[in-house]
N, C-alpha and C positions, 0 to 999 in steps of 0.2 A: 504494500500500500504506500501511497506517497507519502513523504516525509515534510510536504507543501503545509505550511501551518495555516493564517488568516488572510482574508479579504482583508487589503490595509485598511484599520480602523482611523480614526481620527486619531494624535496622537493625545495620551493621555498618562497620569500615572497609573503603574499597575492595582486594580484594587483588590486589595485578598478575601476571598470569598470563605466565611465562616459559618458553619452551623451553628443552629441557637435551639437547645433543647428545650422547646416552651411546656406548657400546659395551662391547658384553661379549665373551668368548672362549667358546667352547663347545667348547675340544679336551677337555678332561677330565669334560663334566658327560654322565652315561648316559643309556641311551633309558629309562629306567625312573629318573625321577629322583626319587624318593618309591619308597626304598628297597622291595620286594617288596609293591609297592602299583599293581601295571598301572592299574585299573581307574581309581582316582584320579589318576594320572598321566594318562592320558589324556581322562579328562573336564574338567582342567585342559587339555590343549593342546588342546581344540577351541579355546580362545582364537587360537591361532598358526594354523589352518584359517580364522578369518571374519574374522581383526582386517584381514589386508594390503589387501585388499577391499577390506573395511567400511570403512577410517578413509581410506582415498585417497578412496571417496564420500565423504567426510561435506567430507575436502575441498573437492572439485570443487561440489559442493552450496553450501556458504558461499562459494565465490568466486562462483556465481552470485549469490548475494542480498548481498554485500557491496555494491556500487552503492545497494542500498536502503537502508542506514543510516543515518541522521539523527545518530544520537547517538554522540560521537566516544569516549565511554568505551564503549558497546558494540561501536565498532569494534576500539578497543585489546583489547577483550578477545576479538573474535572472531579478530583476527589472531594472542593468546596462543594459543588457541585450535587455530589450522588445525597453526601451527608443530610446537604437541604433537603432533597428531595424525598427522602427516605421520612423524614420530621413532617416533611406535608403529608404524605400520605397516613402517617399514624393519626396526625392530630384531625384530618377529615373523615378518618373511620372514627373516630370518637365521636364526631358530631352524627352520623349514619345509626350509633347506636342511640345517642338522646332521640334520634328523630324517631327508634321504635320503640324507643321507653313512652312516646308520645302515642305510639298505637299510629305512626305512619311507618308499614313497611316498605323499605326500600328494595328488598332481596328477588324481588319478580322483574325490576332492572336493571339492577347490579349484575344479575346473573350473565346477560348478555356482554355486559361490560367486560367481566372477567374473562368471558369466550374470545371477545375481540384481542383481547390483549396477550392471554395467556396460549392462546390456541391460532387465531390465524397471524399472529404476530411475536409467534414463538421463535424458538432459537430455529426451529427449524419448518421450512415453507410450509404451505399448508397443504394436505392433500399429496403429498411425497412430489411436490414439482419440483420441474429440475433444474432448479434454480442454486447455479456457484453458492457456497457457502459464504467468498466476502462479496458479493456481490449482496445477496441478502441481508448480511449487515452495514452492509452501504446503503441500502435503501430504504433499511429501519431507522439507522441515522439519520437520514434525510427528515424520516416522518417527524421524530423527534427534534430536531430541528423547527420545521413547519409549527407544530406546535406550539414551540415554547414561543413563538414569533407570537402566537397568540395570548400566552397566558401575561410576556411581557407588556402588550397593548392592556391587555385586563388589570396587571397590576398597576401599571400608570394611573388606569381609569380609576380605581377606587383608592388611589391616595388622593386626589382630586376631586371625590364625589360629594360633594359638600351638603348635595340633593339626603344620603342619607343621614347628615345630621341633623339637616332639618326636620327628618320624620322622625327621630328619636329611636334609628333604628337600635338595637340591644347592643350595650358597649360590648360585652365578650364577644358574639359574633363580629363586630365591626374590629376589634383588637386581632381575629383571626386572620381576615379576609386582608386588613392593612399589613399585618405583619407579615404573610403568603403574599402580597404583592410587594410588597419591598423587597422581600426577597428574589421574586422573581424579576424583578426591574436590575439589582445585583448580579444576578448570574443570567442577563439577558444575551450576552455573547456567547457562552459557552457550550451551549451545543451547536452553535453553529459553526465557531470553533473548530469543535470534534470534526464535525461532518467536513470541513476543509479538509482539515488535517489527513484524515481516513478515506475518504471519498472519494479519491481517484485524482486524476489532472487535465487539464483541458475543458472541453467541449463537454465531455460525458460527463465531469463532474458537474458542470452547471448544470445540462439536462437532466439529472436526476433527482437535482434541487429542485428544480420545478417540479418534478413529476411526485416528488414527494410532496410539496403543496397541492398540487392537482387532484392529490386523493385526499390528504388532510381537511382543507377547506369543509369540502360539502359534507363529508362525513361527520364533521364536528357541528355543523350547522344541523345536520340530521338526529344525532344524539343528544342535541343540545333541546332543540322544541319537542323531541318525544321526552325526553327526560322530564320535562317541565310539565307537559299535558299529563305526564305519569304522577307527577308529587300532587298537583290539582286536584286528579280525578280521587285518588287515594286520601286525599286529606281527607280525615276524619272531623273537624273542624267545618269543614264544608258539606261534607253529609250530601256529593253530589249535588250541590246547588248551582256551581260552579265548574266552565269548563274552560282550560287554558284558550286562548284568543291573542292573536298580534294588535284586535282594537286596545282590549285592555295590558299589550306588553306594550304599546307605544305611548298609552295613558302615564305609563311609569316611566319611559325616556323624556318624556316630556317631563315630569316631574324631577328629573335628574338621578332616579333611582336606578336606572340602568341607563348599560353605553348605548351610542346611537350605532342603528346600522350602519353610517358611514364609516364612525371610528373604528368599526370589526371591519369592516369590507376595503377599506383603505391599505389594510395592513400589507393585504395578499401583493397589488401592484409595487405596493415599497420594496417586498420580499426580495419579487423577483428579477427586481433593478440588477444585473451585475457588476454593478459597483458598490450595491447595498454592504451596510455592516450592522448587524443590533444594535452594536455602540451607540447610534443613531436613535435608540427608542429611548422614549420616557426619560424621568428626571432621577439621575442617580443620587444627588443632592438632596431631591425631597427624600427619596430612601430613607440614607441615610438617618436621614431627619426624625423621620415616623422611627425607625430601630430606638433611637438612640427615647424617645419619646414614648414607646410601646408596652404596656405593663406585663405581657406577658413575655416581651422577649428581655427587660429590665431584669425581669424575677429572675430569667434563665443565665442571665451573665453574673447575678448575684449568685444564683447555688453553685454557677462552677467555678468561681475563685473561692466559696467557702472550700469546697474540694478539692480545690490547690491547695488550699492553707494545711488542711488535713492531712 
C-alpha cells in the first residue's frame, strides 16, 4: 500500500488527539428530551441507533490497517482516534439502554444496524465475492472516511445550535451530543488521513473516495428517516398519535433544532473537491472551547490525574 500520507492540509500546528473517559447519569433526563419537541428529539437519537455499530466498525476497520502505517504521527493520531471512538460508542449504548428503561425499544432496528456493519461490512466481503483483501479494506476506508465527513458537519452543527438552548433541551443529553461533537470536529482529518495514506495512489485513489461517498450518502440518509419514523412510531409516549413527517422535521430546522438540509447536503460536493482537506471543516477553537467547558468531559480529566496521582 502506499506510503503517500495527506491531501496538503492548511498548514497548522499538530493537534494531539486525546481520549476522554466520560460518563453521564440519565436517571432524570426524559424520553422527550427537547421539551414537546418528539419529532426533533428523535431524529436527534437516531444518533444513539447507528453510532454503537458504526464506531466499534470504524474500530475494528483501523486496527486492520494500522500495520500499514508508515508514518508514526498518523499513527498517534489514528490510535487518538480509535480511543475516541470506542468512548462514543459505549457512552451511546448507554443512552439505547435508558431509552428501554423508558419502554422505547430500540432492538427491532439496531438489529439491522448491527447486520450492516458487522456482516456486509465485515473483514471479509459479503457473500464470498471476490473481492482482493486490501482492496476491500481500501474501500471500507473510504466509507469511513465519507462518514466521518458527516459526523464532523454534525458536530460543528451542535456546538453552534443555540436553537436547542433555547428549548431547554436536557443538559446531560446536550453535554453528550456537545462533547461527541467536539470530538469529532478534533479528529475531523483522521480518517481521511488513513484512507490517503492506505488507499492506493493516483486516479484510483481518488475514484474510490468518491465511490465510497456515493454509497455513504444515501445510505445514511436512508437509515437516518427510517430510524427516526422507527423511535416515533414506537414511542410509547405517543401511543401512535404520531407519525414521523419532513413537515414536522422542517418545523424543527426552522426552529434551529436540527441542521438544515443544505448544511448535510453541502458536505458531499466539498468532499469531493480534490483539493479538499477536513482540516477545512468546522471550528477547532470552538472544540476546544466546549472540552475545556464540558462537565462531563471536566469530571473525566479530573479522575485521570487523580489516577496519576495514585
Amino acid at each position: 500500500m502506499s506510503t503517500e500520507h495527506r491531501a496538503t492540509p492548511p498548514p497548522e500546528e499538530h493537534y494531539t488527539i486525546v481520549p476522554r473517559r466520560v460518563s453521564f447519569d440519565w436517571d432524570a433526563t426524559p424520553l422527550h428530551w427537547i421539551p414537546d419537541e418528539p419529532t426533533a428529539t428523535h431524529v436527534i437519537n437516531v444518533l444513539h441507533l447507528l453510532l454503537p455499530a458504526g464506531e466499534r466498525w470504524f474500530v475494528k476497520v483501523f486496527k486492520e490497517g494500522l500495520p500499514l502505517i508508515t508514518d508514526p504521527v498518523l499513527r498517534a493520531d489514528v490510535k487518538g482516534f480509535m480511543g475516541q471512538e470506542a468512548t462514543h460508542s459505549v457512552q451511546h449504548a448507554y443512552v439505547l439502554d435508558h431509552l428501554a428503561a423508558q419502554r422505547l425499544d430500540t432492538t427491532g432496528f439496531t438489529k439491522y444496524v448491527d447486520f450492516l456493519f458487522e456482516k456486509l461490512l465485515g473483514e471479509r466481503p459479503p457473500l464470498g465475492a471476490p473481492v482482493p483483501t486490501q482492496e476491500w479494506l481500501r474501500f471500507r476506508l473510504a466509507i469511513v472516511a465519507a462518514i466521518e465527513q458527516f459526523t464532523a458537519v454534525l458536530g460543528d452543527w451542535v456546538l453552534h445550535a443555540e436553537g436547542l438552548d433555547r428549548a431547554r433541551a436536557d443538559e446531560v443529553m446536550l453535554d453528550l451530543l456537545r462533547w461527541h461533537g467536539a470530538e469529532e470536529v478534533e479528529h475531523r482529518a483522521v480518517a481521511f488521513d488513513m484512507y490517503q495514506h492506505c488507499g492506493g495512489t493516483g486516479a484510483a485513489r481518488y475514484v474510490r473516495r468518491v465511490a465510497g461517498m456515493t454509497v455513504t450518502a444515501p445510505v445514511m440518509l436512508y437509515l437516518w428517516l427510517w430510524g427516526a419514523a422507527y423511535l416515533v412510531r414506537h414511542d410509547p409516549r405517543l401511543a401512535g398519535r404520531l407519525r414521523y413527517s419532513l413537515l414536522a422535521h422542517n418545523r424543527a430546522v426552522k426552529k434551529g433544532l436540527l441542521p438544515t438540509w443544505r448544511q448535510i447536503g453541502a458536505a458531499v460536493p466539498r468532499y469531493l473537491r480534490r483539493s479538499y482537506h477536513p482540516s477545512q471543516e468546522g471550528s477547532l477553537r470552538r472544540a476546544v472551547e466546549y472540552l475545556a467547558w464540558s462537565p462531563a468531559a471536566r469530571a473525566a480529566v479530573a479522575a485521570a490525574g487523580r489516577a496519576a496521582i495514585a
